[in-house]
C-alpha positions as CSV (number, residue, x, y, z in Angstrom):
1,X,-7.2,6.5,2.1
2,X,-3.8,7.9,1.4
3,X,-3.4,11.3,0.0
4,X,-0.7,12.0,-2.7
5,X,1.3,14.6,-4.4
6,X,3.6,15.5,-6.5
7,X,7.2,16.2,-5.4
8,X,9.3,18.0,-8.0
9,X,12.9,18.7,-7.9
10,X,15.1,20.8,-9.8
11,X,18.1,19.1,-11.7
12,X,19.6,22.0,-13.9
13,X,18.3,25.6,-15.5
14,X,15.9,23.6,-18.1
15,X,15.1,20.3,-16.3
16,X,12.5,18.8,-13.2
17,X,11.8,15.7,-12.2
18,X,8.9,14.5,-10.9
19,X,7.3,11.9,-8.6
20,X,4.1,10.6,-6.9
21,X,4.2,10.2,-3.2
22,X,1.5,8.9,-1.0
């Protein structure tokens, strides 16, 4: 089974973005 997490990034002072990887 694959495990997974979240990989967030900060883009700027008031932003993330976010993503699944397995």
């Amino acid at each position: 089974s694959n495990v997974c997490f979240n990989a967030c990034m900060k883009i700027s002072s008031s932003q993330k973005t976010c993503q699944i990887l397995c």
